[in-house]
C-alpha positions as CSV (number, residue, x, y, z in Angstrom):
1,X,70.0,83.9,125.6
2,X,71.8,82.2,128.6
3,X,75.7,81.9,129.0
4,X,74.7,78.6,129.1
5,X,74.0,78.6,125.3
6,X,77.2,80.4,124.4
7,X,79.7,78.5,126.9
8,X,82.9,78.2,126.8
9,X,82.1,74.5,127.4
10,X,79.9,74.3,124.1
11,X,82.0,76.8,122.2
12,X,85.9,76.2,123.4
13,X,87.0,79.1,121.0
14,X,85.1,81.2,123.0
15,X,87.7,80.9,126.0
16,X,89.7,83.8,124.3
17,X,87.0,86.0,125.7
18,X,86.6,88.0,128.9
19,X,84.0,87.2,131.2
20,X,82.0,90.5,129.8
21,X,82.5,90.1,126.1
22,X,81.3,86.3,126.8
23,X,78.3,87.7,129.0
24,X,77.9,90.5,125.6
25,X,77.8,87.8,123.6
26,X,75.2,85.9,125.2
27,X,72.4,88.5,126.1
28,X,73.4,89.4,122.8
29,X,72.1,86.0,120.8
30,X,69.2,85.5,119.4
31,X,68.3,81.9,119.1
32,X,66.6,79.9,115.7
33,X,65.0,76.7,115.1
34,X,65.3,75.7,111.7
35,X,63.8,72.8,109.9
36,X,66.2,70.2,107.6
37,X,67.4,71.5,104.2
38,X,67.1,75.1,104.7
39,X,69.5,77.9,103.7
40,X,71.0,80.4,106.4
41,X,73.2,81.9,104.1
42,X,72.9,82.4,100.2
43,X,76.2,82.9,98.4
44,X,76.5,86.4,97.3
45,X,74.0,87.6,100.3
46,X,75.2,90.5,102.6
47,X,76.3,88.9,106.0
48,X,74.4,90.2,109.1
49,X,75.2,87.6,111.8
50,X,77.7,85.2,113.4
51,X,75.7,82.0,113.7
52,X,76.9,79.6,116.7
53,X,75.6,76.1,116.6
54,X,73.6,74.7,119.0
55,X,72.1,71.5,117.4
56,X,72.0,69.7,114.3
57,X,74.6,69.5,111.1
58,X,74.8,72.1,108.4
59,X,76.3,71.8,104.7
60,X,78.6,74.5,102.8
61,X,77.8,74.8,99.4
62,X,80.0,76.8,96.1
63,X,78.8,77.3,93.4
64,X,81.5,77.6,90.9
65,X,81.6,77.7,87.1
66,X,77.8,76.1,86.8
67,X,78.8,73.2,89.2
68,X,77.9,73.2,93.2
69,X,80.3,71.8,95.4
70,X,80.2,70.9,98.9
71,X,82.7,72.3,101.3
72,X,82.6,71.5,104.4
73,X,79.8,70.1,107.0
74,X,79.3,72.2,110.3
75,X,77.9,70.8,113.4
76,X,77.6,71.5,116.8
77,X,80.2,73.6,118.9
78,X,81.2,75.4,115.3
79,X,80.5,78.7,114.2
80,X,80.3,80.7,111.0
81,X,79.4,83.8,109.1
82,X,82.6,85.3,110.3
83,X,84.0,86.2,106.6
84,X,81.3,88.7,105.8
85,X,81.2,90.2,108.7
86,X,84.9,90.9,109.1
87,X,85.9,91.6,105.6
88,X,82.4,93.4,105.2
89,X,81.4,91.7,101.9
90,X,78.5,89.3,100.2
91,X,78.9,85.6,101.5
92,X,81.0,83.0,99.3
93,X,79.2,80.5,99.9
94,X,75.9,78.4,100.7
95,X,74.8,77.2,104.0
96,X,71.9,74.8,104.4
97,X,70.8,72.7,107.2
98,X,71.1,69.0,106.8
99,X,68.5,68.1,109.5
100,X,66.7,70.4,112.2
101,X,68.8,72.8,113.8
102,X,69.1,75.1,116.8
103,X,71.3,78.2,116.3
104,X,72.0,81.2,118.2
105,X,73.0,84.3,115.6
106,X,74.7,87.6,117.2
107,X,74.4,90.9,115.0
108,X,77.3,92.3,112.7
109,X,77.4,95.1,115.3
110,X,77.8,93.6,118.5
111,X,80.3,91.1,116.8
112,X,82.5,93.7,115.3
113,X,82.2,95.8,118.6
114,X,84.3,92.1,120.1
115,X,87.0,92.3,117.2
116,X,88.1,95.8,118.3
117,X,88.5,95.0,121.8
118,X,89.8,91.4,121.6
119,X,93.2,91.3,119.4
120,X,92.9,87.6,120.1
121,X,89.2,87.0,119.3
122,X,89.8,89.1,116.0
123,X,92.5,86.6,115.1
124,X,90.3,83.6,115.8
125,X,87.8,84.8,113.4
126,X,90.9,85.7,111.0
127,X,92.5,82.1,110.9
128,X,89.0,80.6,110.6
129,X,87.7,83.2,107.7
130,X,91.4,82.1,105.9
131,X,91.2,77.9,106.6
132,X,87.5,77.6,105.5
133,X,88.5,80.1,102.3
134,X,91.0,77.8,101.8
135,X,89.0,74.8,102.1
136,X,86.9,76.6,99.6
137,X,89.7,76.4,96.6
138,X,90.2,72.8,97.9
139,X,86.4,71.4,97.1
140,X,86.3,73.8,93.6
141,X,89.5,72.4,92.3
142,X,88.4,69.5,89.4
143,X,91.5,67.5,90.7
144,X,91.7,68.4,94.8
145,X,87.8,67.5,94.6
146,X,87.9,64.1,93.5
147,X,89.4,63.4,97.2
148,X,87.5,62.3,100.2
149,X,86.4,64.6,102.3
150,X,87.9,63.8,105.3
151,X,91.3,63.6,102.9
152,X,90.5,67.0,101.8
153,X,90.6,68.0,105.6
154,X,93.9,66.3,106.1
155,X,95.3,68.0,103.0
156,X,93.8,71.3,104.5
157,X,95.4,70.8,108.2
158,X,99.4,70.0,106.6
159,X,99.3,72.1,103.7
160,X,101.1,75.2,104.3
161,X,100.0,78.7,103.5
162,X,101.7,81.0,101.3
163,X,101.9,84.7,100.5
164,X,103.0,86.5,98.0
165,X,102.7,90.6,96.6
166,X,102.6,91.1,93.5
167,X,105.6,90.2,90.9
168,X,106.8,87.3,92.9
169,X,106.9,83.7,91.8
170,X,105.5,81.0,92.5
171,X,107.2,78.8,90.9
172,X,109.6,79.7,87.6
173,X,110.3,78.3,84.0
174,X,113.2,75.8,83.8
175,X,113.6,75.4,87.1
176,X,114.1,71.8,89.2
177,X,110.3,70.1,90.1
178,X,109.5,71.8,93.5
179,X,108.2,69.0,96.6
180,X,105.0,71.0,96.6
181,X,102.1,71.7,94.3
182,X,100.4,75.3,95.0
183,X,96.7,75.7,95.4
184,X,95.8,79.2,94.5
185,X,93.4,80.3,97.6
186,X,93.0,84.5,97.3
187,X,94.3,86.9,94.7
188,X,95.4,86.4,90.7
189,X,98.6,84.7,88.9
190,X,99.4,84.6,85.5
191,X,101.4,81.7,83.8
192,X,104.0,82.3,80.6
193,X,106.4,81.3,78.5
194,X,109.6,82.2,77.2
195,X,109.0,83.3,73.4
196,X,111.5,80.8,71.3
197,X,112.7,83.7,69.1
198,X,112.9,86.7,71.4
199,X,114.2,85.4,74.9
200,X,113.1,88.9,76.5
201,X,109.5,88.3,75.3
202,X,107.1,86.3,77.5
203,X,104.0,84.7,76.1
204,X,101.1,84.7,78.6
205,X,99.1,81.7,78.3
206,X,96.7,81.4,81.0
207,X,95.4,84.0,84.3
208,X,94.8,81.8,87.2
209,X,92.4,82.5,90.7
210,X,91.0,81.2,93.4
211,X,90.8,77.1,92.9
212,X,93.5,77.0,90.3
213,X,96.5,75.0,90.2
214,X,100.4,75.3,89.8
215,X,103.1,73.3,89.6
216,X,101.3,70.0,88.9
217,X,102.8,69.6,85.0
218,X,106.4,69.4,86.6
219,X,105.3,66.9,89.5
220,X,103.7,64.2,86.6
221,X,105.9,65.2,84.1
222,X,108.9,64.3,86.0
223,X,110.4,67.6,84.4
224,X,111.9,71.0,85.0
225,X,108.8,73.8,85.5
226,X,107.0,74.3,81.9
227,X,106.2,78.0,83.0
228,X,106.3,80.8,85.5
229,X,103.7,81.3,87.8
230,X,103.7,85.1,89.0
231,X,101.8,86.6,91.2
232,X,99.6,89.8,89.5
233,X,97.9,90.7,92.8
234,X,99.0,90.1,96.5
235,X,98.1,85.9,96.5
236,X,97.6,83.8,99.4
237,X,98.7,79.6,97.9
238,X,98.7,76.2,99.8
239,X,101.5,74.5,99.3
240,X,100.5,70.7,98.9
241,X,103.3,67.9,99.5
242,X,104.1,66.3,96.6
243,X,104.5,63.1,98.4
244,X,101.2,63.0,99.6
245,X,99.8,64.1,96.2
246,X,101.2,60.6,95.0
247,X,100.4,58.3,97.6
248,X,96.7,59.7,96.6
249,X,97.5,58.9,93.0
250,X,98.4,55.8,94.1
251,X,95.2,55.2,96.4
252,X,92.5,57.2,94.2
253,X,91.8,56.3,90.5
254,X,89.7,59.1,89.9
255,X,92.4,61.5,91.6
256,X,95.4,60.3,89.3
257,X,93.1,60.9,86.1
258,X,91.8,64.4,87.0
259,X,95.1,65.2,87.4
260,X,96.9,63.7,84.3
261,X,93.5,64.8,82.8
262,X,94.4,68.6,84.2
263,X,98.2,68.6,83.0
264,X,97.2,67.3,79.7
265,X,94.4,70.4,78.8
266,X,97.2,73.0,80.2
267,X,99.8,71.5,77.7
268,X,97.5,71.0,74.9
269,X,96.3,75.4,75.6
270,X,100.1,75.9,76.4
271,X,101.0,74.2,72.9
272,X,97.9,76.1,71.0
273,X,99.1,79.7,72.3
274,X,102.5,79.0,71.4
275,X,101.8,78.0,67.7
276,X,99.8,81.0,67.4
277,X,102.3,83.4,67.8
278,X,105.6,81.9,67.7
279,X,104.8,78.9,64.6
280,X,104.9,74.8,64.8
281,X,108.7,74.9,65.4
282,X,108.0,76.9,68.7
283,X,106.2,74.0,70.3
284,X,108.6,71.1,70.7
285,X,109.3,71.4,74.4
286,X,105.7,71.7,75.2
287,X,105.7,68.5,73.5
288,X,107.9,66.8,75.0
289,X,106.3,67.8,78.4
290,X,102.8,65.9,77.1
291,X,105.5,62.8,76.0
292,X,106.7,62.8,79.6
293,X,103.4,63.4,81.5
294,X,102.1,60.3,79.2
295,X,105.2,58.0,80.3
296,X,104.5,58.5,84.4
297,X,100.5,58.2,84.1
């Protein structure tokens, strides 16, 4: 293929290359004509290629606990298949033309050769792999998906990232409402409770992942933090304004009652794993949480 194909002008991420690695690139590329609604990438599929965009508008599709979600749309000047390629693992997510489309695809090889000699080409494909992982958790989340897409994007371009190794916290029982909600985007947390009779015991009520929540039962309850959220592996979170998660309330119907909707099944598990272990007398302050997220709905 031409430079012209893979130009800097098409493709302005591609300025962070030297005039080589771009001409690499391009004699490199092979290019594909696809019709509308076909897959490039099946989730779980080994990743062989970096597809550039020529031409034509592609959808990203997750499947997650027997729903499919749409992610994002990708369209001319855009690239993808950078995740497998650089973390060398199955693809974790769908791709699927929307309507005819013109690619150009370079090899694993030849794309990996780049990352090793560009530090700032390897980052590029670093931040993007992270935002569109990100954006991933976003569309899978049963209260973060009831937003707009193009509210999803601004949520996704002010939130701000997160890390964590293992044993910190995200966010801790008792403790003042934070002014953010997390969005769990990589690794594992667990959330737990102080046992009522035996301070130095911890009940363990739910493992969170990728797509999960914390923080919200604080932001509607209007209370202190009903657990602590700690990090079991090394986590990556985005931490969501709580200001803009209630001008959305206010805006989106269907928003405010996923979420209320979301606080309430968490109390009513929280409320079920207490009186299992620690008796009916143990659960009066989860109680009082569900009195307080049903005052503020």
């Amino acid at each position: 293929m031409t430079e012209q194909g893979l130009s800097r002008k098409r493709f302005p991420s591609l300025a962070v290359l030297r005039e080589d690695e771009l001409r690499l690139l391009a004699v490199s590329a092979e290019r594909e004509q696809l019709a509308a609604d076909v897959p490039v990438i099946a989730e779980g599929q080994k990743g062989d290629f970096l597809y550039f965009v020529l031409d034509g508008f592609l959808r990203v599709l997750k499947r997650h606990r027997g729903e499919i979600f749409e992610v994002a749309t990708i369209g001319p000047g855009d690239f993808f298949g950078e995740a497998s390629i650089l973390f060398d693992a199955p693809a974790g997510a769908e791709v699927r033309t929307t309507d005819p489309c013109v690619l150009a695809r370079v090899s694993a090889p030849i794309v990996r050769e780049l990352v090793s000699r560009n530090e700032q080409f390897a980052r590029l494909l670093h931040q993007v792999a992270e935002r569109r992982q990100a954006a991933t958790a976003i569309a899978v989340n049963p209260v973060f998906s009831k937003l707009p897409l193009p509210v999803r994007e601004v949520l996704l371009f002010n939130a701000r990232m997160e890390r964590l190794m293992r044993g910190e916290l995200l966010c801790e029982e008792g403790g003042a409402p934070l002014p953010w909600v997390f969005l769990i985007v990589q690794g594992e947390a667990e959330a737990s409770m102080r046992h009522p009779q035996n301070p130095n015991e911890r009940i363990v009520f739910a493992r969170l992942g990728p797509g999960d929540e914390a923080g919200e039962v604080s932001l509607v309850t209007r209370r202190p933090q009903a657990a602590t959220v700690r990090a079991t592996t090394p986590l990556k979170a985005l931490a969501i304004d709580t200001e803009m998660i209630e001008a959305w309330r206010r805006r989106y119907p269907d928003f405010n009652a996923a979420l209320y909707a979301c606080v309430q099944r968490k109390l009513a598990h929280a409320i079920e794993a207490v009186r299992k272990i620690a008796g009916e007398e143990a659960v009066k302050t989860i109680r009082g949480d569900a009195e307080g997220a049903a005052e503020h709905q």
